[in-house]
N, C-alpha and C positions, 0 to 999 in steps of 0.2 A: 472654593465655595461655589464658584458659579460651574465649574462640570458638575458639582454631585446635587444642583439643583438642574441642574441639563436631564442629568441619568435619573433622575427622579420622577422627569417628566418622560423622558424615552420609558421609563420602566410602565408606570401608568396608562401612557398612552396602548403599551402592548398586552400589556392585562387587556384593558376595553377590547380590544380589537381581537383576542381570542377570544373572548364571552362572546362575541357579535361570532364571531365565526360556528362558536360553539350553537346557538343559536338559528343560524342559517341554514344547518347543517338540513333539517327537519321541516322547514319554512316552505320548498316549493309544493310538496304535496298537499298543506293544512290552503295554503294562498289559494290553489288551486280550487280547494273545495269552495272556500270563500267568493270568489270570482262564479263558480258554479251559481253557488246560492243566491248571488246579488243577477244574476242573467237570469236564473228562473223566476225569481219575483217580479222584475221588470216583465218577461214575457206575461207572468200570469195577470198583472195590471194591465197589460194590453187588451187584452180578452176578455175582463167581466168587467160590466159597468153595475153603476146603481148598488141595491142595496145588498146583491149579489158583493160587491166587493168586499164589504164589512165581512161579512163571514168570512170569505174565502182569505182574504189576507188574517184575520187571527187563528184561524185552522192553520195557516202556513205557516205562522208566523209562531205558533205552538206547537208547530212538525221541526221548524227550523231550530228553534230552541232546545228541543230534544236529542236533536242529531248533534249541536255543536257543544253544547253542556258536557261533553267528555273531551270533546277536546281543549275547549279551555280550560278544564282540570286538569287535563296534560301539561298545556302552557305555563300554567302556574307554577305545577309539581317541577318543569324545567327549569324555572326563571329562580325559583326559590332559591336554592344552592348556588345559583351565580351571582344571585344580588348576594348572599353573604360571605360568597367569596370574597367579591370584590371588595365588600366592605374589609374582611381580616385583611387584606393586602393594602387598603385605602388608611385604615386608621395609623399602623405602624409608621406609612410613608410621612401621611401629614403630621404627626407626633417629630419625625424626626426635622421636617421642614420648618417646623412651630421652636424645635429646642436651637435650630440652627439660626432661624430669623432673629429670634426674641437680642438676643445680642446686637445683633446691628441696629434692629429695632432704637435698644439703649442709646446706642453709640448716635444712631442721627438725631436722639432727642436734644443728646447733649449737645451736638455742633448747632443744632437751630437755637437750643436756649444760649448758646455760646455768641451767635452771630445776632440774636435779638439782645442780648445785654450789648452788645457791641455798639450796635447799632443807637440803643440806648443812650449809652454815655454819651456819643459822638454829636447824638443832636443838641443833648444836653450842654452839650462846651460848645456847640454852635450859638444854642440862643442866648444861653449867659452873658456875651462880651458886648449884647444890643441891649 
């Protein structure tokens, strides 16, 4: 019982950790842009004051929207198939951890309702003899 709830967590844990990989694979060039676009805002904030700024940061900020709008539809279109991967591989596992607990489950109910009647009686023939 306790390996195939071991290999149950090894098995999960390496799904996750493929999808992450699957994931990373495409990550430093999209970062990069990212990293780009947060150092050119910053510099162009350096540069205009006043009411000059109002424009200039929604023109950028409707330039930056435009550029990155495809790629978070990439993101998306990536992430889609992995969240429901992981789900078909998640549901099965925990289905079988759920038909494998429920038993024991049972089993500790009975020892606690077992040791609380226990317990019961025993105060019971305590306090009676006063």
């Amino acid at each position: 019982m306790k390996f195939s709830l071991i290999t149950i967590l090894v098995v999960a844990l390496a799904i996750g950790s493929e999808s992450a990989s699957l994931v990373k694979r495409d990550a430093p060039a999209e970062l990069e842009k990212i990293a780009k676009y947060f150092q050119d805002l910053v510099d162009n904030l350096k540069n205009v004051k006043g009411p000059e700024l109002v424009n200039k940061a929604n023109a950028y900020f409707e330039q930056s929207r435009a550029q990155f709008q495809p790629m978070v539809e990439k993101f998306h279109e990536q992430l889609k198939p992995l969240s429901s991967n992981i789900e078909d591989h998640i549901k099965p596992l925990a289905a079988s951890v759920q038909a494998q607990v429920a038993p024991l489950a049972g089993m500790v109910q009975t020892h606690v309702e077992d040791v609380l009647k226990f317990v019961a009686d025993k105060s019971k023939a305590i306090l009676r003899p006063q």
